[in-house]
N, C-alpha and C positions, 0 to 999 in steps of 0.2 A: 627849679629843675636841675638835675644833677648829671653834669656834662664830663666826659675822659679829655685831658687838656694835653695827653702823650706823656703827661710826668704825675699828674695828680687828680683823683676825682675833687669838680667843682660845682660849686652851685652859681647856676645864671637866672635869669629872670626870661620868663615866658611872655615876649613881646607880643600882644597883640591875643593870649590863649583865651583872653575873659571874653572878648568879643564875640570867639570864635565859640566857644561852648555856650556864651547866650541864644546866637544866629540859630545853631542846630541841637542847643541839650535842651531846651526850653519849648514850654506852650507858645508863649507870647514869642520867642525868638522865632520859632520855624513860622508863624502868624507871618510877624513881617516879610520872612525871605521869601514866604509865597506872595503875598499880596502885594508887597510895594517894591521891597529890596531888588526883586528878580526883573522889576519894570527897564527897559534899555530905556528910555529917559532920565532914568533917579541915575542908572549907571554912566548915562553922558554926561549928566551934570556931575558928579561926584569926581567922575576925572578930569572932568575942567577946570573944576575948582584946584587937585593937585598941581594942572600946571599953570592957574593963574599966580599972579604975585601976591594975592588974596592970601595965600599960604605959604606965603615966604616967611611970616613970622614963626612957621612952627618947625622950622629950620635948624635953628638955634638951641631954640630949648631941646629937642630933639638930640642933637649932637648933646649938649649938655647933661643930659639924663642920661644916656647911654655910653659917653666918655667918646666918642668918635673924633677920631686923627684924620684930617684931609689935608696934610700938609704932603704926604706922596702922590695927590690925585692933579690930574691937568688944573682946576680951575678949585680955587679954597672960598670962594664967593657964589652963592647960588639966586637965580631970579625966583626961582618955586622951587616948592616939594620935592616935584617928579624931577625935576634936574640937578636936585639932591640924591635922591634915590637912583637915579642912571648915571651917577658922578662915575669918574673915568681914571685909573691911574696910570701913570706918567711911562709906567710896565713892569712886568712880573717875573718874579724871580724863581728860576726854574731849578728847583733842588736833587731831581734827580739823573740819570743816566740812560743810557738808549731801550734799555729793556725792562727800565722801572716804570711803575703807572703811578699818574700824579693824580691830587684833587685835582677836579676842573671846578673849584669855584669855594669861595671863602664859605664855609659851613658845616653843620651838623648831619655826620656822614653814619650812616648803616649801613652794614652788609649782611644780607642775610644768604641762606643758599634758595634755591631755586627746586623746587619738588611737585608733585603733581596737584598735592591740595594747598600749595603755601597761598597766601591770601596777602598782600601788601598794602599796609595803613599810609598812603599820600594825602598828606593835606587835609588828615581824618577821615578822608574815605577808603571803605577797602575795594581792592582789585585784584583778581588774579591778575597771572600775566596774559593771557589772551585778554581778560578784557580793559588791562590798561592799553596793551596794544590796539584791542579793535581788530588784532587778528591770530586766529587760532594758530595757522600754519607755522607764522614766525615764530609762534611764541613754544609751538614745540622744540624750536629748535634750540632754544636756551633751557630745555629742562635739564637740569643738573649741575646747572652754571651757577651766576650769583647777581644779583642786586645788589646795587649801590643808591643807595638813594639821598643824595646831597640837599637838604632842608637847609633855605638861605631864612632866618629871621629880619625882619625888616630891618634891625642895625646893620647887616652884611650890607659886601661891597656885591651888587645884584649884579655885576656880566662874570659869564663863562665860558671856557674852553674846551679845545679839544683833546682827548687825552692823551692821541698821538697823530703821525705822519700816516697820510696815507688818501685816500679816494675815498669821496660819499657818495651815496645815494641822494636823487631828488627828496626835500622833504614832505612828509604826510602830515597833515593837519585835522584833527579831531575835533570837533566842535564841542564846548562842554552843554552841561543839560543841567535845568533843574524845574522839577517840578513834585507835586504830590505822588506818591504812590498809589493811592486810590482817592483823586479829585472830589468824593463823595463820603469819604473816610471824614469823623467828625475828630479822630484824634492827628490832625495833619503833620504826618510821619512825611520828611523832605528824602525824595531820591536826588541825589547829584551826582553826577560828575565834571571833573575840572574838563577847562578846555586845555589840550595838549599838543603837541607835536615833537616828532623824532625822525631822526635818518638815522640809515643804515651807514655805518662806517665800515669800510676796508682799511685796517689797521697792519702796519708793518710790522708792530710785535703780539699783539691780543687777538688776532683772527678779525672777526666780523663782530661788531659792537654795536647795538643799538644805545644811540644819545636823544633822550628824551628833555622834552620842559615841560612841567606844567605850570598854566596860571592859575591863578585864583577866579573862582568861579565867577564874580561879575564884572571887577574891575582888573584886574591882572591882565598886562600885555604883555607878548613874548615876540620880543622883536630880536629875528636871526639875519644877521646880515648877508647871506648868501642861503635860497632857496634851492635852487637845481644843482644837480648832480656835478661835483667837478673836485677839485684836490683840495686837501687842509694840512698844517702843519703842527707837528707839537704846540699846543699852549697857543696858538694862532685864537683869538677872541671871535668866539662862534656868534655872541648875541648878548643879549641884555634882558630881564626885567622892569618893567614901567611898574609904577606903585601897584602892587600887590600880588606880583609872578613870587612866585619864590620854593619852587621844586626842580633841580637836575637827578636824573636816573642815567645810571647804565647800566646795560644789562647785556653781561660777559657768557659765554659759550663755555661749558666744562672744560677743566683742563686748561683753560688761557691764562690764568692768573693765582698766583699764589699773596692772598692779601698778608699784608704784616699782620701777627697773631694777638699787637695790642687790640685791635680792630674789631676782629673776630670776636674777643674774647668779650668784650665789652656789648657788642653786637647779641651776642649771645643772651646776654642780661638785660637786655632791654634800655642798654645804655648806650647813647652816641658819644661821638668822638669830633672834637671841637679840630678842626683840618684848615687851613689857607692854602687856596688857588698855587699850585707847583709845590709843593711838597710830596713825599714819599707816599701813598699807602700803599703799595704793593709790588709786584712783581711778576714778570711773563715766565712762565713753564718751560 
């Protein structure tokens, strides 16, 4: 897969994409996702096993295959997976200024604009923005604005931030779905949606921001440290990903931001742009 690294187009390896085009580009794959995969028993056992010690061996090889540095994180020894995967660093280095907009999270960033038919591919599903939202109303109010949508690969470091100072909103939670399209349909075609959740940010330089997660539709946990309404800080650590979250979105208000135009330009192409948590993309109007 061919990634913008800010100085060079690269080629990365697509963690996890074979699974993901078995599960839904397949006969036999969508089979499973309805019949067994989608069972919350197969999905409790499967995250038990990430945080048993059971899976402390695939730890290693894991870092080894994908070249992963844990020597800036709290702990460089892990009991499991998932306390691999929520690994924590020591803190973050914030590269921009009071009116620059940073990533909020190590990963592969789009920007797209915001229009009446545009449709947003998250985690291989498409969404308008009403129905990522779940709500029409809000979602009028970012027509014309822009999407960000921050794809963490399981090598990322999974917690994120806030992109600035300012006041939230309680958060909304959406529950994901999966099931057949027509239950009676012999070519069983999978409807999904991830399970999600976003507040509403009152931002001191970008207006009103909605900050989205999604997880992964069976296993993916999106644990947000703070749920009800109250203040957040630049870069202040919003929440984490448990083995298999791995989507931040934000979705900016027209006029609030002027993204750097490597960004764009790449964005444009159908090409993401390889960003770490406090660095530059952009800029307030």
């Amino acid at each position: 897969m061919q990634v913008w690294n800010r100085t060079a187009l690269v080629e990365e390896p697509e963690v996890g994409a074979v699974a993901i085009r078995f599960a839904y580009g397949t006969v036999p794959g969508r089979f499973l996702a309805k019949t067994i995969l989608c069972r919350k028993p197969v999905t409790r056992l499967y995250a038990a096993w990430q945080k048993s010690p059971l899976s402390r061996g695939k730890v290693k090889k894991f870092m080894a295959r994908y070249k992963i540095d844990v020597s800036d994180c709290t702990e460089q020894e892990f009991h499991d997976f998932n306390a691999f995967f929520t690994r924590q660093r020591k803190c973050y280095v914030n590269q921009t200024v009071d009116r620059e907009l940073p990533a909020v999270a190590d990963s592969k960033l789009t920007a797209l604009p915001i229009a009446d038919d545009s449709v947003f591919s998250v985690k291989g599903v498409p969404y308008t923005t009403a129905e990522l939202l779940d709500n029409a109303a809000l979602a009028e109010t970012y027509r014309g604005g822009l999407c960000l949508i921050f794809r963490l690969s399981p090598d990322d470091y999974h917690r994120y931030a806030y992109p600035d100072s300012g006041s939230r909103e309680q958060e909304v939670r959406i529950p994901g779905v999966l099931h057949t399209v027509n239950p009676i349909a012999a070519d069983l075609k999978v409807y999904r949606r991830n399970a999600r959740c976003y507040s509403l940010l009152h931002t001191a330089h970008f207006g009103d921001v909605v900050q989205m997660e999604v997880g992964a539709l069976l296993v993916g946990k999106i644990v947000n440290h703070q749920t009800e309404a109250g203040s957040m800080e630049k870069l202040g650590e919003k929440g984490y990903f448990e083995y298999g979250g791995s989507t931040v979105i934000l979705l900016l208000q027209q006029g609030a931001v002027q993204m750097d135009e490597d960004i764009l330009h790449y964005s444009s192409k159908g090409i993401e742009t390889k960003v770490r948590l406090g660095e530059r993309i952009g800029a307030a109007l």
